[in-house]
N, C-alpha and C positions, 0 to 999 in steps of 0.2 A: 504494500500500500504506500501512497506518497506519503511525504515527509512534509512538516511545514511550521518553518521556524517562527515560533511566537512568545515574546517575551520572555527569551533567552531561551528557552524550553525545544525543539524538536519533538513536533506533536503528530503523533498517529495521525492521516486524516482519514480517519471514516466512522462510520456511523453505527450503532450498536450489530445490526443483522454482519455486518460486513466481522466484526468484531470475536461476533461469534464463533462464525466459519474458520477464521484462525486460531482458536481456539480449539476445534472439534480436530481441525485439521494436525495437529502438535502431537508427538510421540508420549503416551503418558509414564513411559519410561526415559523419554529425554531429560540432559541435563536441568536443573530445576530454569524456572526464568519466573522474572513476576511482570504484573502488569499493574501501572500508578494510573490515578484517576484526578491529577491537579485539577481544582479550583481555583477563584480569586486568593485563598487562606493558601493556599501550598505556594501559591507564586509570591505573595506578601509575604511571605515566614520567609522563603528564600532570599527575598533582597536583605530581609534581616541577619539569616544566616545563613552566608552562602557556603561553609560547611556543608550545609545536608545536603551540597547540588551533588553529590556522587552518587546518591539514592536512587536520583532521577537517571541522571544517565547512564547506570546500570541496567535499567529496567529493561524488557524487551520489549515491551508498548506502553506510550503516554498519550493515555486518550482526557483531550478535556472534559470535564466535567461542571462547564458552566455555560448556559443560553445567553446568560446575560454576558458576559465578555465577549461573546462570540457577536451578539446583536450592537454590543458597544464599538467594536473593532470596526464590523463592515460600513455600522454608520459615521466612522471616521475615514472610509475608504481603504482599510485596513486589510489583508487577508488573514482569516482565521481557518482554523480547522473545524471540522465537523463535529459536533455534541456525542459523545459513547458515554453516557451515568454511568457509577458503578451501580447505582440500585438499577436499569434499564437491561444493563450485560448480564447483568446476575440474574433476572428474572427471566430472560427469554434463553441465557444457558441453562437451565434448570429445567424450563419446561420443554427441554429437547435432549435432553442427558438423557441416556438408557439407564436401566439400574447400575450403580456404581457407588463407592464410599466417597463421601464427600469429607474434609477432614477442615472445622470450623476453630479457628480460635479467637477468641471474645465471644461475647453475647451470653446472656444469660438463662439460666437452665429452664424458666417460664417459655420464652421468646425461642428457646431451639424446641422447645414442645409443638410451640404452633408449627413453626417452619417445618417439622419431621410431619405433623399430621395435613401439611397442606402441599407438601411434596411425596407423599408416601415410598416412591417407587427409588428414592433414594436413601443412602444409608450413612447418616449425619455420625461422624466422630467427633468430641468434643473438647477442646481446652479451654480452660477459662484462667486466665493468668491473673495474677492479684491486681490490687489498683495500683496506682503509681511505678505502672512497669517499667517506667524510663529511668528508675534510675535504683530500679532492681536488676543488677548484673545476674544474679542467679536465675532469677524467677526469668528470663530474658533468653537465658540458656537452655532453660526447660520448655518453651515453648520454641525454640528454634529446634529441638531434640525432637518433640513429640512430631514435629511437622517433617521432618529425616526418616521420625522410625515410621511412621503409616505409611507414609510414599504414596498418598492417593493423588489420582490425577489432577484433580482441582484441590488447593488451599485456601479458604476463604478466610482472607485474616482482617476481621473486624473490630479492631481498636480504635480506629481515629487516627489522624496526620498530628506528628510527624513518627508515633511509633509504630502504627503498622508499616510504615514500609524502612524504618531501622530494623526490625523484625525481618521484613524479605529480602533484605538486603543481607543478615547473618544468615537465613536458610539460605541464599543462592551461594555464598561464603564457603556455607560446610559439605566437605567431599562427602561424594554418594547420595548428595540431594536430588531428586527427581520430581518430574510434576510441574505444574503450575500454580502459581500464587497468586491472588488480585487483590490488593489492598483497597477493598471497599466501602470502607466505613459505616455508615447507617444503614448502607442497602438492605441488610440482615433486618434489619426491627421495622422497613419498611414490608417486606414478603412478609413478614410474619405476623405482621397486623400490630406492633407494639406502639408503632408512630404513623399516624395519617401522612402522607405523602402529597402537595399540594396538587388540586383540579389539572386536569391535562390542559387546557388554555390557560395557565399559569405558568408552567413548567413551557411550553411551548413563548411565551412572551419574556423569558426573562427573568420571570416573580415567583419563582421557587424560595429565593432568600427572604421574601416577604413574609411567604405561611409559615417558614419554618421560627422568622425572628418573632412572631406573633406566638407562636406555642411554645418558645420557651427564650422570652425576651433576656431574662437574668441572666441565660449561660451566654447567650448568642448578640446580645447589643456590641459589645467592645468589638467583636469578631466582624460583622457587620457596617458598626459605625463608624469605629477607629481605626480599626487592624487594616480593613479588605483598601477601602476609598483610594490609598498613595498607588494601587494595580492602572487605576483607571487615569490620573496621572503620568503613568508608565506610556498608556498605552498615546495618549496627545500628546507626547514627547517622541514616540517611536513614528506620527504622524505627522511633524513636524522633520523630522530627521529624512523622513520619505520626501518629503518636499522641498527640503533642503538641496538633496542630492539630483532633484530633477529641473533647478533652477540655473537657466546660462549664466554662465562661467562670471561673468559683470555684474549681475545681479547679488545682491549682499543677503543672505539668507536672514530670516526672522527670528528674533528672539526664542530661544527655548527657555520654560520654567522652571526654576533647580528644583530638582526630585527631592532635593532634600529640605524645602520647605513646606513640605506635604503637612498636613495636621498626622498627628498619629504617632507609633513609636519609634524610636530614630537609632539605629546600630548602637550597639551597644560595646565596650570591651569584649575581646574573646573569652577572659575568663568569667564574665558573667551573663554571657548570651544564654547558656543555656539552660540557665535556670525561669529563661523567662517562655520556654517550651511547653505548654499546653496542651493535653490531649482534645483533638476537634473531633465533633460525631460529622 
């Protein structure tokens, strides 16, 4: 599938059916590989710490996972790539999987109930790692192990950015890893009915971030308000730089805005960037 560089990222372009197919098509004994699902929040964490960019360009596919950047982009004349959710991939792999062990880590033992009885014909193995797995090196190790020793074809590792894909980044790490990984964060509690998922003319317009900051504003305002906003900054800078480059040679290009006067959080020291790492759903 094409490649299509956006906002520092080399992003998959295609679209969740296309997604699939490379998926179904992959050796389930081949070497492990995972698959990242950036949003605004993985792009924003990244200017902050560009440390975790080896996460990203390990992965073997980086499918976006936001309408709205993507409707932001082209309405600046931008090229974006094609929308693949991780809750979209995960739902139309699943209803097309044969029987097979599917091997989950995260999500809790209520919510893999529903998802076991509303997939039946699959065969859910389960990890649930403690809280604050980021900066449990043991517990970290246990759940890189369990996902080694089942060896099932699909990995579904549902923690949240940025430690599910530090997590696929150690399985892809440790020899004799096999399978496939997709760090999908919510998608789990969305199949499984734990979390309403917003109206499909929402999700289609953009405003997925809307239903979600509305049902649970306390966890998700900062992430939304603060955090995501300096992305969209990014991008009328990168629209500005496109126009720059296509202006004769005499012509004195236009002011760009310094990124670093964005509202919001601002690089930090390397020794205390990472304390300021949050688990996102």
């Amino acid at each position: 599938m094409d490649s299509v560089n956006f906002l520092g990222l080399p992003f998959d372009d295609a679209e969740a059916r296309e997604v699939v197919g490379h998926l179904l098509n992959r050796r389930a004994a081949a070497r492990f590989a995972y698959v990242v699902t950036p949003n605004a929040d993985h792009l924003a964490r990244l200017k902050r710490l560009p440390e975790l960019q080896k996460l990203y360009d390990s992965a073997w596919l980086r499918l976006l996972d936001s309408q709205f950047l993507r409707h932001a982009a082209r309405a600046l004349g931008l090229r974006a790539p094609h929308v693949a959710t991780g809750a979209d991939v995960t739902a139309l792999l699943f209803s097309v999987l044969p029987p097979q062990k599917i091997s989950v880590i995260g999500l809790d033992e209520k919510c893999l109930a529903a998802l076991a009885a509303r997939y039946p014909h699959l065969n859910f193995v389960h990890h649930a790692p403690p809280a604050h797995l980021l900066y449990d090196h043991q517990a970290i190790g246990q759940a890189r192990d369990f996902a080694v020793r089942e060896g099932a074809a699909f990995t579904l590792i549902a923690l949240g950015s940025p430690i599910q894909e530090l997590l696929a980044h150690a399985i892809w790490l440790q020899p004799g890893s096999a399978g496939t990984g997709l760090c999908i964060g919510a998608a789990l509690e969305f199949l499984s009915g734990a979390k309403r998922r917003a109206p499909g003319w929402m999700q289609r317009a953009g405003l997925e971030w809307c239903f979600r900051l509305a049902q649970d504003p306390r966890r998700l305002a900062r992430r939304y308000l603060l955090d995501d906003p300096p992305v969209l900054l990014d991008l009328v800078c990168a629209r500005l730089t496109q126009t720059w480059r296509r202006l004769p040679p005499d012509q004195p290009p236009p002011a760009a805005p310094d990124a670093s006067s964005a509202n919001g959080p601002y690089p930090q020291p390397p020794s205390a960037r990472l304390h300021e790492i949050h688990d996102a759903g």
